[in-house]
MDTraj code that builds the backbone (N, CA, C; nanometers):
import mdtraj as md
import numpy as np

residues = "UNK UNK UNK UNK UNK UNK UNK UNK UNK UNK UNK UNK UNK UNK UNK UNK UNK UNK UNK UNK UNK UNK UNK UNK UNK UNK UNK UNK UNK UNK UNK UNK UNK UNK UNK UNK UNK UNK UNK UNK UNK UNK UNK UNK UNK UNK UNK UNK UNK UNK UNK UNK UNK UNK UNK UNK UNK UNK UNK UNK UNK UNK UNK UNK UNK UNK UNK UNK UNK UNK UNK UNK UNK".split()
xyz = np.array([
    [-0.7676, -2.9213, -1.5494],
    [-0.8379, -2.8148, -1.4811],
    [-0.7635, -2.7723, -1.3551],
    [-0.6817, -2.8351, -1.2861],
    [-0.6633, -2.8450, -1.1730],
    [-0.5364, -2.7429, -1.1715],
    [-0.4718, -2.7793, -1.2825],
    [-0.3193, -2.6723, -1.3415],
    [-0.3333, -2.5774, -1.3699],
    [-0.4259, -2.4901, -1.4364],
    [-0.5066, -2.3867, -1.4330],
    [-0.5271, -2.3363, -1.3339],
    [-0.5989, -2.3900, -1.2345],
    [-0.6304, -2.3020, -1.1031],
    [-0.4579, -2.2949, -1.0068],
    [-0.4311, -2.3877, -1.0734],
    [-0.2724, -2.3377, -0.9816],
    [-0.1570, -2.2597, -1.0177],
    [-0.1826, -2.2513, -1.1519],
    [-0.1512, -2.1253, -1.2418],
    [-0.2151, -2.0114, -1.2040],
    [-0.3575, -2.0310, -1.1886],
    [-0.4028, -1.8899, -1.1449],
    [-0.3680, -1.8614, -0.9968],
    [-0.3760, -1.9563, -0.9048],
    [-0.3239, -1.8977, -0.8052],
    [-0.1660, -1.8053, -0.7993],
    [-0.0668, -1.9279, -0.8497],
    [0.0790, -1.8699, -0.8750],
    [0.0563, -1.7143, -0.8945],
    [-0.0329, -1.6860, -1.0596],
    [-0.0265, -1.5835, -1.0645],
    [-0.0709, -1.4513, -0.9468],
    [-0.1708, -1.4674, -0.9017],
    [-0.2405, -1.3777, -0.7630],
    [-0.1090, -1.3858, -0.7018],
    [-0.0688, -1.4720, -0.6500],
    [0.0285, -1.4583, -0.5089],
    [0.1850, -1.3553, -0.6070],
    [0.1568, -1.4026, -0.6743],
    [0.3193, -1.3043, -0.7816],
    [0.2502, -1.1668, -0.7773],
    [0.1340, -1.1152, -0.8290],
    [0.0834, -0.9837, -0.8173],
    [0.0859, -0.9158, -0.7005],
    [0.0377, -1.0032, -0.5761],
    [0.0635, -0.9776, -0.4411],
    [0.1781, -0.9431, -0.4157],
    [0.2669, -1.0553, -0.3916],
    [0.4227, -1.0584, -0.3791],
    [0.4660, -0.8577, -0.4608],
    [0.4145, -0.8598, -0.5842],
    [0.5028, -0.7289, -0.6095],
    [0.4126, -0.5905, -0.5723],
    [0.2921, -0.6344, -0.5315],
    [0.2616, -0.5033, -0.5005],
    [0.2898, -0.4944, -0.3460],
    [0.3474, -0.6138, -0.2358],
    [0.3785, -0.5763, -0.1260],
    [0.5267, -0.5380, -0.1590],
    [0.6037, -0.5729, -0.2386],
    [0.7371, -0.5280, -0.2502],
    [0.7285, -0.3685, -0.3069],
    [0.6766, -0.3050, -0.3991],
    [0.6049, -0.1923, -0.3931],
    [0.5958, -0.1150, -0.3214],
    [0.4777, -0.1897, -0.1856],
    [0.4799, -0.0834, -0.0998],
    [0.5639, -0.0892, 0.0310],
    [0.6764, -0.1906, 0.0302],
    [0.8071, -0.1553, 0.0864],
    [0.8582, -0.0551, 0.0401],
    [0.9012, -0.0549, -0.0833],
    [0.9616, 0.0174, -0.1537],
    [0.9502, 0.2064, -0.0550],
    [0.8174, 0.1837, -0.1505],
    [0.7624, 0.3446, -0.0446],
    [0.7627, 0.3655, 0.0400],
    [0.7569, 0.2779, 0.1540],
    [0.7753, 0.2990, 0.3371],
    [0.9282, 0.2949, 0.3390],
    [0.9765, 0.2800, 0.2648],
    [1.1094, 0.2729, 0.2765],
    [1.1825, 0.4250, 0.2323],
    [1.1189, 0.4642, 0.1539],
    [1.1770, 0.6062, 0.0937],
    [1.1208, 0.7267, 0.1918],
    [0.9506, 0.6757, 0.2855],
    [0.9080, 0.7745, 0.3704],
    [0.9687, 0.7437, 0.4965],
    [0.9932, 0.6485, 0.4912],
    [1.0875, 0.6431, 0.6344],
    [1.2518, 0.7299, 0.6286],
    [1.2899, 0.7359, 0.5161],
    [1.3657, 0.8298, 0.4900],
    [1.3785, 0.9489, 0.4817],
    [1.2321, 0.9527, 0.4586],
    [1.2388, 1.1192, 0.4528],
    [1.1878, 1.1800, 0.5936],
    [1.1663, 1.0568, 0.6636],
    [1.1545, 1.1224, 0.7606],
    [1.2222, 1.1063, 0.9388],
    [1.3010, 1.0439, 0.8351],
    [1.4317, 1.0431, 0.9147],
    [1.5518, 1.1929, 0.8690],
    [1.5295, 1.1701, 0.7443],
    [1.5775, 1.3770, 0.7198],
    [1.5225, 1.4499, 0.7990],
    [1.4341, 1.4628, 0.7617],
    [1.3519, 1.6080, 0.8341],
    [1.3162, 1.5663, 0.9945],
    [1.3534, 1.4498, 1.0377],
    [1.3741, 1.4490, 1.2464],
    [1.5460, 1.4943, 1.2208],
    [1.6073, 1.4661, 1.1924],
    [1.7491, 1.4964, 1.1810],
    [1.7633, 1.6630, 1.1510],
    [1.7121, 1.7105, 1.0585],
    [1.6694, 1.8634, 1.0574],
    [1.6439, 1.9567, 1.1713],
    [1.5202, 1.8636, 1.2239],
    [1.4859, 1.9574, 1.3654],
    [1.5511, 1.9433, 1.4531],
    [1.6293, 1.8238, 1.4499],
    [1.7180, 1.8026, 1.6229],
    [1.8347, 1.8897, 1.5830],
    [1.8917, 1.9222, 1.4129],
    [1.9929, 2.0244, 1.4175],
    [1.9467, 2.1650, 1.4577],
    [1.8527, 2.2266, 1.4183],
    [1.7845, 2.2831, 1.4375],
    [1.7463, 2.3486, 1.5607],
    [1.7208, 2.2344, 1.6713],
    [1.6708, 2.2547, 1.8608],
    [1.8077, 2.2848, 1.9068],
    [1.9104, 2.2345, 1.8325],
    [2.0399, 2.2380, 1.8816],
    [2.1165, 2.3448, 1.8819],
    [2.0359, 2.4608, 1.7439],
    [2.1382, 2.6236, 1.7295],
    [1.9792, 2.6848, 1.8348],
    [1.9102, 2.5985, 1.8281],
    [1.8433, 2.7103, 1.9541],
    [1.8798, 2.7088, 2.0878],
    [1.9227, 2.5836, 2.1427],
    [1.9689, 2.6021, 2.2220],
    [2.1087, 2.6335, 2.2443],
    [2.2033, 2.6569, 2.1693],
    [2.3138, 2.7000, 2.1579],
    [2.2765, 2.8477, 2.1602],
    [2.1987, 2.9159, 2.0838],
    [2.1530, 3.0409, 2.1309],
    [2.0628, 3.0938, 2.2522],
    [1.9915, 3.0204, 2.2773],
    [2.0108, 3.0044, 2.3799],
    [2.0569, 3.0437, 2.5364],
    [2.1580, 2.9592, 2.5196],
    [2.2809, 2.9381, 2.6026],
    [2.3470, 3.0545, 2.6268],
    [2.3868, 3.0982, 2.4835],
    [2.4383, 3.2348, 2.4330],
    [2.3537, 3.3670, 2.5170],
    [2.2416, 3.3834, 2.4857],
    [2.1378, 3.5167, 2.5801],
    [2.1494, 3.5171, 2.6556],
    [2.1491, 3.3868, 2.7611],
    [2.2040, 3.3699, 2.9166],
    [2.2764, 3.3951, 2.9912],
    [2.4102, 3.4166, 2.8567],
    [2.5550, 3.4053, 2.9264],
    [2.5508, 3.5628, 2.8927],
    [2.4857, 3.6189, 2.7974],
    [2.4881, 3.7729, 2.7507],
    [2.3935, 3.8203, 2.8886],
    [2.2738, 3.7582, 2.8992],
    [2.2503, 3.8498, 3.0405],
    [2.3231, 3.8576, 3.1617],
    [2.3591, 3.7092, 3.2041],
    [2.4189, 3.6997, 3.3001],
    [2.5328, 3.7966, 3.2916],
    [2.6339, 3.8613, 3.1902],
    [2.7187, 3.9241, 3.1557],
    [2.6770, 4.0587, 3.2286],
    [2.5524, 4.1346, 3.1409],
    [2.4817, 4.2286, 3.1729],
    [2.4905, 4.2596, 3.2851],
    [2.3936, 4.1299, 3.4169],
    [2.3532, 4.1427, 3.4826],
    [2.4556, 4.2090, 3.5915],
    [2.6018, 4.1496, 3.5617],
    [2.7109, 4.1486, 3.6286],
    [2.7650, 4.2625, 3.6291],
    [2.7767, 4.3281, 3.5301],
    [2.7979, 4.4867, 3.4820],
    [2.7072, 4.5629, 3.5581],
    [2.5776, 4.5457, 3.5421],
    [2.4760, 4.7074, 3.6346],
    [2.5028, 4.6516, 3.7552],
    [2.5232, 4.5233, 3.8142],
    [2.5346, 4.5046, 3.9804],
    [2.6584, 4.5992, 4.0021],
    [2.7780, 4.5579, 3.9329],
    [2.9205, 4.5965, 3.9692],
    [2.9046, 4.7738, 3.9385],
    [2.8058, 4.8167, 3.8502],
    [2.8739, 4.9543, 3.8226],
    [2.7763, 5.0409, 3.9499],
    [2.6385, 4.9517, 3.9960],
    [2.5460, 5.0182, 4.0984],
    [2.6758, 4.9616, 4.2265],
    [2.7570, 4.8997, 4.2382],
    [2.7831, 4.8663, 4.3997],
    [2.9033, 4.9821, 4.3695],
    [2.9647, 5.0000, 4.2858],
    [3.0641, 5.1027, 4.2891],
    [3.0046, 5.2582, 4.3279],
    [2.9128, 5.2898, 4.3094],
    [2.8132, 5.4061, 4.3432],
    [2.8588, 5.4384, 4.4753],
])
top = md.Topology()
chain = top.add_chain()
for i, resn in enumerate(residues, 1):
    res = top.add_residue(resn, chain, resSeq=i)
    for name in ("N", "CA", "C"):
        top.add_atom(name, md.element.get_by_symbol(name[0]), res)
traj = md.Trajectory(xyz[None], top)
């Protein structure tokens, strides 16, 4: 009787054992995916601020032009 119940235990802890390996499995593939898609947005924040950067240097450009063409007046 006693081999039985330790058979049945074995078995529980093996069912356990693979349904926590299981749901490694899956935290493992969502941790991936969401490590893509943070990697996405930081490329992403990065052409915005590269554009950005870009409007700034286009106003500041601007800005430099109507000062210089009003002080020539």
């Amino acid at each position: 009787m006693g081999r039985i119940n330790f058979m049945k235990i074995v078995e529980k802890l093996n069912q356990k054992i693979e349904k926590l390996i299981y749901e490694y499995e899956i935290l493992k593939k969502e941790n991936q995916i969401l490590k893509n898609d943070l990697d996405e947005l930081k490329n992403k924040n990065d052409e915005l601020e590269r554009n950005n950067q870009d409007m700034l240097l286009k106003i500041d450009s601007t800005l430099t032009f109507v000062e210089a063409k009003t002080n020539a007046k």
